[in-house]
C-alpha positions in Angstrom: -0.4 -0.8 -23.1 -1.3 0.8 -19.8 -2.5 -1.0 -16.6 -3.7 -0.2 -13.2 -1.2 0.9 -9.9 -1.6 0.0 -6.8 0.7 0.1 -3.9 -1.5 -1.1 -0.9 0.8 -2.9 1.8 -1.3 -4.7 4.4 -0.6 -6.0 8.0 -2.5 -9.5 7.9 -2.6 -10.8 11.7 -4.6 -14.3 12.7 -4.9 -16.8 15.8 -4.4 -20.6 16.2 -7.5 -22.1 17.2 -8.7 -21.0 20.6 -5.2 -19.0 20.7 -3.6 -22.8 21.4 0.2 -22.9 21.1 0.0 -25.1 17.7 3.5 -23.5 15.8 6.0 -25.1 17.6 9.8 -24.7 16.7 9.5 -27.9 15.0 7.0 -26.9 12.2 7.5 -22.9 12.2 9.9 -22.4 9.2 8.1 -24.8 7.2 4.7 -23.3 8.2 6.4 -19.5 7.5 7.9 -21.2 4.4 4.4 -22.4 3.0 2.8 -19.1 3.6 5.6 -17.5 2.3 5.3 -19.3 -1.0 1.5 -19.0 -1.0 0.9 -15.3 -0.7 3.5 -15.2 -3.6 1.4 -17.6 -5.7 -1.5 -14.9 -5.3 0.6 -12.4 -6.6 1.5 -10.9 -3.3 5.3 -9.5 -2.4 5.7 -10.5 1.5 7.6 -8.2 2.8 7.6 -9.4 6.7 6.7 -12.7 7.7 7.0 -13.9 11.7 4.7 -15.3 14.6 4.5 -16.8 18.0 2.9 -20.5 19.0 -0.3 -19.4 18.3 -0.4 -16.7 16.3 1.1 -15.0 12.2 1.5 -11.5 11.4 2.2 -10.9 7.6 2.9 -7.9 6.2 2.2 -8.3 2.2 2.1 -5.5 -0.8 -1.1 -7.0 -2.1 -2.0 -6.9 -6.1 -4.8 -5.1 -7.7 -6.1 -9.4 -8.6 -6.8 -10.6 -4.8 -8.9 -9.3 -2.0 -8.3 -9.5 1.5 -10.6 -11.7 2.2 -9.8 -14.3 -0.8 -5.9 -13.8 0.2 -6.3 -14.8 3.9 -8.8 -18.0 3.2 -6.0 -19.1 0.9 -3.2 -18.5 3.4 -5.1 -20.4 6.4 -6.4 -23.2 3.9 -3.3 -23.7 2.5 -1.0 -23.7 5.4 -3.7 -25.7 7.8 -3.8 -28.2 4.9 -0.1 -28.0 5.0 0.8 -28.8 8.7 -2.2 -31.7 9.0 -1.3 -33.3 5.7 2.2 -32.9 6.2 4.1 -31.5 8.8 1.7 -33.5 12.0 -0.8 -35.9 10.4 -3.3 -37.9 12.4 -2.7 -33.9 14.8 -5.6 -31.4 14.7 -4.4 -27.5 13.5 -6.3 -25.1 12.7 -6.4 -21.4 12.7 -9.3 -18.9 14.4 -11.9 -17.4 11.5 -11.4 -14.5 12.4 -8.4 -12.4 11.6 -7.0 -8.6 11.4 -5.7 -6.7 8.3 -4.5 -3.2 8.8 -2.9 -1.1 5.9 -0.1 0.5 6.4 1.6 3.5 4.6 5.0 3.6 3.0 5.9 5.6 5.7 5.2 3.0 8.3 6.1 0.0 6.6 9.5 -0.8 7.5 8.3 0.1 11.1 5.8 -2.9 11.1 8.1 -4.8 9.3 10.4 -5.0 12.2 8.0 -5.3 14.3 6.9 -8.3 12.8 10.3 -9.6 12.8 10.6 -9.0 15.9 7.6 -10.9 17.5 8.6 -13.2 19.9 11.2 -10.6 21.7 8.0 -8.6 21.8 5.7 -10.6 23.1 8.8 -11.8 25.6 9.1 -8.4 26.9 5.1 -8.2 27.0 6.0 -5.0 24.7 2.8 -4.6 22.3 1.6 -2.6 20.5 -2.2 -3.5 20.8 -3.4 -2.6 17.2 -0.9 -4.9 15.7 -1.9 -7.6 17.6 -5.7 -7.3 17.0 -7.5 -10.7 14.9 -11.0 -9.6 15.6 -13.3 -6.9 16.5 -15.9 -7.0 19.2 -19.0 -5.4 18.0 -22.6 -5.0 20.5 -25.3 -6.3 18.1 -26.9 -2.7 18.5 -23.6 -1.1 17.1 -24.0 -2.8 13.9 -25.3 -0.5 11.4 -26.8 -1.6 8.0 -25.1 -1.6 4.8 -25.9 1.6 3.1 -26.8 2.7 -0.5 -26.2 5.5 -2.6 -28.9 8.2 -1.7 -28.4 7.6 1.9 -30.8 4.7 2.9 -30.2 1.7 4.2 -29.7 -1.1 1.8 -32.8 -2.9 4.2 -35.3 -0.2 3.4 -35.0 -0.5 -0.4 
């Protein structure tokens, strides 16, 4: 029996609400730790794994069985379930909408790996690198194109 290869590694990057310093030193490796375990329940290998008070990076080899977008609104559900139900009841966490996720090649990986590990002597040092660090994108309302179909028209004129 065959089945399907993919290597994909992906940088997953995503605020505290209104960038607030939520991840204290107190619930971090618990918080890391519940992430961890989650992104490996969806079938992900985490290969990097930090943050600051208010803010993850994850660096995951995703599977062929999970999008982006379902793996990331599992990671913030579960670990904002986590650290209300758990690790700070009757306290309010929760993470921005938003978020970033940035592939990376097998060249780069054990570049952003470190970097990840590295995160708060980065952000000590105020030594960022911007594209890294980026949970949203700004977009004017007249940059916004319309999805478009095969044959070249947009999928509003059909």
């Amino acid at each position: 029996m065959r089945r399907n290869k993919l290597c994909l590694y992906v940088h997953l990057v995503w605020a505290t609400w209104d960038r607030l310093p939520l991840i204290g030193s107190d619930i971090e490796r618990r918080l890391h730790r519940n992430i961890e375990s989650e992104a490996r329940k969806q079938g992900c290998l985490v290969v990097a794994l930090n943050g600051t008070a208010d803010h993850m990076h994850v660096l995951v080899m995703l599977p062929s069985t999970i999008s982006i977008a379902d793996l990331v609104k599992q990671l913030k559900g579960v670990s904002s379930h986590f650290v209300n139900e758990e690790l700070k009841p009757g306290e309010v966490f929760k993470w921005q909408g938003s978020y970033g996720a940035f592939t990376v090649s097998r060249s780069d990986v054990d570049q952003v790996a470190d970097y990840i590990k590295r995160q708060k002597e980065h952000h000590a040092a105020n030594r960022l690198t911007d594209e890294l660090e980026q949970t949203f994108e700004e977009l004017e309302p007249s940059s916004v194109s319309p999805p478009v179909r095969a044959g070249g028209r947009p999928a509003s004129a059909l």
